[in-house]
Steps between C-alpha positions, in 0.01 A plus 500: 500500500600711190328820673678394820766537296459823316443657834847430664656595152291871524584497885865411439654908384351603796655271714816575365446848462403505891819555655641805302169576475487537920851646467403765290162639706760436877794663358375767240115619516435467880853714579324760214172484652641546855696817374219664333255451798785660702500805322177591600558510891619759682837585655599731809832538660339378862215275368644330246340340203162502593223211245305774406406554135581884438647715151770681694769357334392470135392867540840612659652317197253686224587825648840539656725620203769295639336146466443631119895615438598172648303288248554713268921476559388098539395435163739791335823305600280146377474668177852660444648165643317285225612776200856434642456141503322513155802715371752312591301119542377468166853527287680300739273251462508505122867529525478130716270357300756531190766338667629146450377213714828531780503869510122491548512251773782712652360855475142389592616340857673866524144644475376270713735524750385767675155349565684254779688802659240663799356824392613662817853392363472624178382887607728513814785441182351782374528709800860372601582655143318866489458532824555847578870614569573150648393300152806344258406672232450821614801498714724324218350807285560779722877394576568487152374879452174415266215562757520760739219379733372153495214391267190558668324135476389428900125644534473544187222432228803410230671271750157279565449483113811411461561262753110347455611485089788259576281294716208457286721436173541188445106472515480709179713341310439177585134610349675639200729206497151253455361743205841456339419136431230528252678744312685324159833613465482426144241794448777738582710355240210530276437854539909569473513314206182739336722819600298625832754630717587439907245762604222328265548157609507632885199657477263328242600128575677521847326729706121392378578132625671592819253707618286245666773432706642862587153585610460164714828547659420886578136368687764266697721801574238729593347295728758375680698879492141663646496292777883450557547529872929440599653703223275823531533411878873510482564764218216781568529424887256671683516813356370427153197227608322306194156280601649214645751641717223705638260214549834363693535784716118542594485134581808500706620798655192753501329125541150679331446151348181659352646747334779271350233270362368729352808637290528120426201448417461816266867403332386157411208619338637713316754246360227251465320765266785588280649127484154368364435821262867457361502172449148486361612784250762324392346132428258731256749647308736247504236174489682358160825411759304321807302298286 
């Protein structure tokens, strides 16, 4: 009876495991598997997508120059999108994390706020404002004699960054925000009261501590900026294409479904190789804080 028992009770996680368990392998790894298989067939304008395995499309990718600027744009508006965020993230949320309890409660549903507002919404603000002669600002600005010609923000690599930084901020400093915690307030008093100065206490006692989280939030950022479809789609257009608006277009209007999967496939990758690597790096040299 008592191995009877021990049985159900080592059968019982995976029973309840089961269901998310299916959920996962329906929703996730058979959609993955599905793609990747896909980017081996082959495509023709007449034939269509044809089950055959073939190279074509990872070797068009390896050695068109444009696939390579494209990733290459890709992952250098990630990268200036999470040193923006990082910039400006990281104070704010040092700045909130000083504030009494009401304030706090006030200013964080401010950062927050955003997160319930639709993306689309959010960069199509963005366009209303800078967008070309038509924008507020730039026509509020040229009728009061300070620009001559509108700011140039539509199709833009500075308008995606900035429009993907606003976006993706919150993310950072709620990561930032979370580091914060740990840190003892009364260790800045400490090293006031033994003379170290503003710059001293930011970067010996603030900045070692934070860290953690300013890198975890900039994995989030990255991430989610790389592979960013509506703002890049609405801001860059389709003149200035990063990996997923491509994969969009090859899917949907060329409808090479091949190809696209394989831009997809290559893109998640990639991010799946620099997520692990980063965040590996940075549980070894900062092991002392996720213990």
């Amino acid at each position: 009876m008592s191995t009877a028992a021990e049985e159900r009770s080592a059968r019982a996680p995976w029973a309840l495991t089961a269901p998310a368990l299916m959920l996962f392998v329906g929703v996730l790894l058979i959609p993955l598997a599905m793609t990747v298989m896909l980017s081996f067939h082959d495509w023709g304008q007449y034939k269509g997508i044809e089950p055959v395995f073939i190279l074509k499309n990872w070797h068009e990718i390896a050695t068109d120059p444009y696939y390579a600027e494209m990733f290459w744009r890709t992952f250098r508006i990630a990268i200036l999108t999470t040193l923006l965020t990082a910039l400006l993230g990281a104070p704010e949320a040092y700045i909130l994390n000083r504030m009494s309890g009401r304030w706090k409660s006030f200013f964080l549903l401010i950062i927050l706020g955003p997160l319930l507002i639709s993306v689309v919404a959010r960069t199509l603000g963005w366009a209303l404002l800078f967008g070309g002669n038509n924008g507020l600002v730039n026509k509020l600005l040229m009728s009061l004699g300070v620009l001559r010609s509108p700011i140039p923000f539509m199709f833009t690599e500075t308008g995606m960054v900035v429009a993907l930084a606003h976006v993706m901020m919150p993310f950072m400093v709620l990561s930032v925000w979370a580091a914060l915690q740990r840190l003892n307030p009364q260790i800045e008093n400490a090293a006031m009261s033994l003379g170290a100065g503003p710059v001293t206490i930011i970067r010996r006692i603030i900045m070692p501590q934070i860290m953690p989280g300013v890198l975890s939030g900039a994995i989030i950022v990255f991430s989610l900026s790389a592979s960013a479809f509506a703002t890049p789609a609405i801001i860059g257009g389709r003149r200035l294409k990063v990996a997923a608006t491509l994969a969009y277009d090859e899917f949907l209007n060329t409808l090479n479904w091949p190809l696209g999967a394989a831009v997809a496939t290559l893109l998640l990758v990639a991010l799946v190789l620099i997520v692990v690597g980063s965040n590996a790096l940075i549980e070894r040299r900062y092991a002392e804080v996720f213990r």
